[in-house]
C-alpha positions, -999 to 999 in steps of 0.1 A, spaced: -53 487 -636 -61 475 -670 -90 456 -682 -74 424 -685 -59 425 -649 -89 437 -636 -111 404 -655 -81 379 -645 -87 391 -606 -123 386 -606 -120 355 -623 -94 337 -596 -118 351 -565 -145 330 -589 -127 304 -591 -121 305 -552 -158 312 -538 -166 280 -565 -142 260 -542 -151 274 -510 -189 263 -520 -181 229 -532 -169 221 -500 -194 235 -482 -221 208 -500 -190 177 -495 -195 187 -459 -163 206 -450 -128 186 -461 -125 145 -456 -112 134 -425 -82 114 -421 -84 80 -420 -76 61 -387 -34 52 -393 -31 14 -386 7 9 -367 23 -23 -375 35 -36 -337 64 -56 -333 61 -98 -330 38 -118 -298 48 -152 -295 22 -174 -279 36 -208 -266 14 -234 -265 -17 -237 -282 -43 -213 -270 -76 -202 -274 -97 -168 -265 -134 -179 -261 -140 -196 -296 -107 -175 -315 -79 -206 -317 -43 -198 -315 -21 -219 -324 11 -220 -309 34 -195 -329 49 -162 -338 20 -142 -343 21 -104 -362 -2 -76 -345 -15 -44 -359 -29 -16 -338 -60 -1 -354 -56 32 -345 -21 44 -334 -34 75 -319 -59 54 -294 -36 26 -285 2 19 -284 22 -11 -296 32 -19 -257 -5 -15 -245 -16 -35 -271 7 -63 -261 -2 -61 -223 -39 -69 -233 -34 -98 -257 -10 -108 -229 -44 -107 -207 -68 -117 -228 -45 -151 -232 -52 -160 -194 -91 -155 -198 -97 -179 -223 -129 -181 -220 -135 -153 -241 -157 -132 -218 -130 -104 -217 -135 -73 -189 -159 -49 -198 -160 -27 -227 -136 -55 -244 -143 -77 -267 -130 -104 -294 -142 -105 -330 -130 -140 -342 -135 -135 -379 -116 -109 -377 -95 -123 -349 -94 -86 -337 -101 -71 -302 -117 -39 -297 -132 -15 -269 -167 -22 -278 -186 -32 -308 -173 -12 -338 -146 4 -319 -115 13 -338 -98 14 -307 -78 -20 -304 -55 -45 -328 -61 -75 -344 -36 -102 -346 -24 -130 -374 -5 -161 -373 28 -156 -391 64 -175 -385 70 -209 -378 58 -227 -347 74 -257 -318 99 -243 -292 111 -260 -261 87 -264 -234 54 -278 -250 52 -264 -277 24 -277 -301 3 -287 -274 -24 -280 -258 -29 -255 -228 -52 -242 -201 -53 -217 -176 -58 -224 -138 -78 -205 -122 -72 -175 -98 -36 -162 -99 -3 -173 -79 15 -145 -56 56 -147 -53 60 -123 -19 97 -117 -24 116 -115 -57 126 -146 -63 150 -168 -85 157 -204 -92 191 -209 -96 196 -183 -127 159 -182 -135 147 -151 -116 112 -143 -106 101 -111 -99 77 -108 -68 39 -105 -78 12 -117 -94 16 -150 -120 -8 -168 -138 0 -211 -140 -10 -227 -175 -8 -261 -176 10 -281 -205 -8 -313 -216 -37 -310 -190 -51 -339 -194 -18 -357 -180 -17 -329 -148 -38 -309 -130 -35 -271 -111 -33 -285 -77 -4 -304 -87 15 -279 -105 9 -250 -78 24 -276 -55 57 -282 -77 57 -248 -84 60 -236 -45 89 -264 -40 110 -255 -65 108 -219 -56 123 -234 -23 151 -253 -44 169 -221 -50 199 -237 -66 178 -244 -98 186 -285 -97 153 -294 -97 142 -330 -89 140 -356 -116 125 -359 -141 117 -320 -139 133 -296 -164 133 -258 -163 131 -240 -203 142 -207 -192 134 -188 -218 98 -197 -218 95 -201 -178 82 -237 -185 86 -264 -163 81 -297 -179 81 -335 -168 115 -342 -191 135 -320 -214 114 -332 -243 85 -340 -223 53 -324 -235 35 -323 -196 41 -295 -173 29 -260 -167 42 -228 -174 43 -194 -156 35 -159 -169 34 -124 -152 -6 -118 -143 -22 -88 -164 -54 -73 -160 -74 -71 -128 -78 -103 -109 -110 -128 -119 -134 -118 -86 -164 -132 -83 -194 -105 -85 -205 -92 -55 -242 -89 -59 -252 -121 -68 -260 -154 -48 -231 -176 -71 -203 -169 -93 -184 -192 -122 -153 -197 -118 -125 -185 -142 -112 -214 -168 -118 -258 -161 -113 -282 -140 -106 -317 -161 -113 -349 -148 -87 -374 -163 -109 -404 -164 -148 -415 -166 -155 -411 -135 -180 -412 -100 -188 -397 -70 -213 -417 -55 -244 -417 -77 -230 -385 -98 -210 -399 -128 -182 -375 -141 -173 -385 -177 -135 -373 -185 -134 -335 -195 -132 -299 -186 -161 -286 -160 -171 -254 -151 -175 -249 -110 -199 -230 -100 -190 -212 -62 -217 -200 -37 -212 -162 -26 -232 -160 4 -218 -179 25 -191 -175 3 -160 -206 -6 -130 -196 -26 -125 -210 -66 -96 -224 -51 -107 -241 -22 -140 -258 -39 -117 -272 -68 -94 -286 -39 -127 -300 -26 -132 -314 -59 -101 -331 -62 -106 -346 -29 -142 -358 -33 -129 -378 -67 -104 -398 -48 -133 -418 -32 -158 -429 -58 -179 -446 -35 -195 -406 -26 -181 -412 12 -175 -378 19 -163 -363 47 -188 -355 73 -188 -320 64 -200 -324 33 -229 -336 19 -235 -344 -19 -268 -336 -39 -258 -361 -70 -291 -345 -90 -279 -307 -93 -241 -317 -91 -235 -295 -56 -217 -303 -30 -231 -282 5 -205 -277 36 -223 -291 69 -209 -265 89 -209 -234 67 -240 -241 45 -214 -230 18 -216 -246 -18 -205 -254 -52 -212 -272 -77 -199 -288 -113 -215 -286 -147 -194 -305 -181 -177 -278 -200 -188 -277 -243 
């Protein structure tokens, strides 16, 4: 080996052990950033809200923080979910950033998507208006269709379309009758918008409900605790009264007794009831304490009671 081989060696290994070092201070090598995955369009169809995040009805783009924690189609499924709990108080570790208007699994997560209005907005079946959730979720035993409009047995979530104009009893009702009108010919002036599974009061009407396929675990009241809220409103059309209680027009929150226990659905049926005589004649069952807003069953010692949503 000559000398000038031998210096050019002993200069590269140098050169190498200088690297080798200044990565050793840095820590070892950078880590890859998280890859953000681009998912394909969600269209939500009527004007929505998560808790205090407003969505306005649209095509909306969605972009998955971290494609190795969380796919496109799971992504969709949960924004899907999150639509029907609009109250923003999303199953645990969950949560909505509305600056952001991004969901992640925890506080700082990167696992989860964020979401951005893009795309023009309208389409048949009340679109542009407002929307809200009933509560509790509606079970089709057998698949089903009307006329071509099939629907799948399970689980299905019932938003109604201009609430203030119709309410959830009213719509599960029309809902069951014209699964029973199988030849799709529904009675006037109701209109079926296939491709958004909205029924509506007229063509062009902007009142009705619409029908989605449940995600997510089913709203259940906790089991440990003496009362439970009930998932989304119940809107009283008009200032109102139930005997001394007054009921100014708006969303409420009902509150249900666990032990003894009464369904969400059978306390806002209740409700419904008790505001069809404002003179606070209820049936002897009941009895009505117009101070804390509860109504107590007679028989059952079961309760619930109303509070003015916002």
């Amino acid at each position: 080996m000559t000398m000038t081989s031998r210096y050019l060696k002993l200069s590269v290994i140098s050169v190498l052990g200088a690297a080798a070092l200044f990565l050793l201070l840095l820590g070892g090598a950078p880590k890859a950033q998280a890859a953000e995955v681009k998912c394909p369009t969600f269209r939500v169809l009527h004007n929505d809200q998560i808790g205090k995040l407003k969505l306005p009805t649209g095509t909306y783009g969605m972009t998955v923080l971290n494609g190795d924690k969380l796919t496109c189609p799971k992504a969709s499924k949960l924004f899907a979910e999150f639509l029907q709990d609009w109250d923003g108080k999303l199953r645990k570790p969950w949560v909505v950033n509305v600056k952001q208007s991004s969901f992640t699994a925890g506080r700082g997560s990167d696992r989860g998507f964020r979401v951005k209005k893009g795309g023009s907005s309208g389409g048949g079946g009340g679109g542009g208006h407002t929307s809200r959730s009933c509560p509790g979720y509606f079970t089709v035993v057998h698949n089903d269709r009307i006329g071509s409009f099939k629907v799948p047995k399970g689980k299905y979530r019932i938003t109604l379309v201009g609430p203030r104009k119709i309410n959830c009893p009213t719509a599960v009702k029309r809902f069951q009758e014209f699964l029973l009108d199988y030849d799709g010919v529904l009675p006037a002036p109701w209109y079926l918008h296939r491709n958004t599974a909205t029924f509506t009061r007229g063509k062009t009407a902007r009142v009705g409900f619409n029908i989605n396929r449940a995600y997510g675990p089913a709203p259940k009241p906790k089991k440990n605790t003496k009362h439970a809220r009930c998932p989304g409103t119940f809107r009283v059309l008009n200032n109102d009264r139930i005997g001394k209680l007054k009921l100014p027009q708006g969303p409420y929150y009902i509150t249900v007794s666990n032990k003894p226990a009464i369904s969400c659905a059978s306390a806002s049926k209740r409700f419904t009831r008790f505001l069809n005589d404002y003179t606070g004649n209820l049936p002897r069952a009941w009895r009505l304490n117009p101070g804390k807003a509860r109504f107590t069953s007679n028989v059952t010692g079961a309760w619930f009671r109303v509070k003015q949503a916002g």
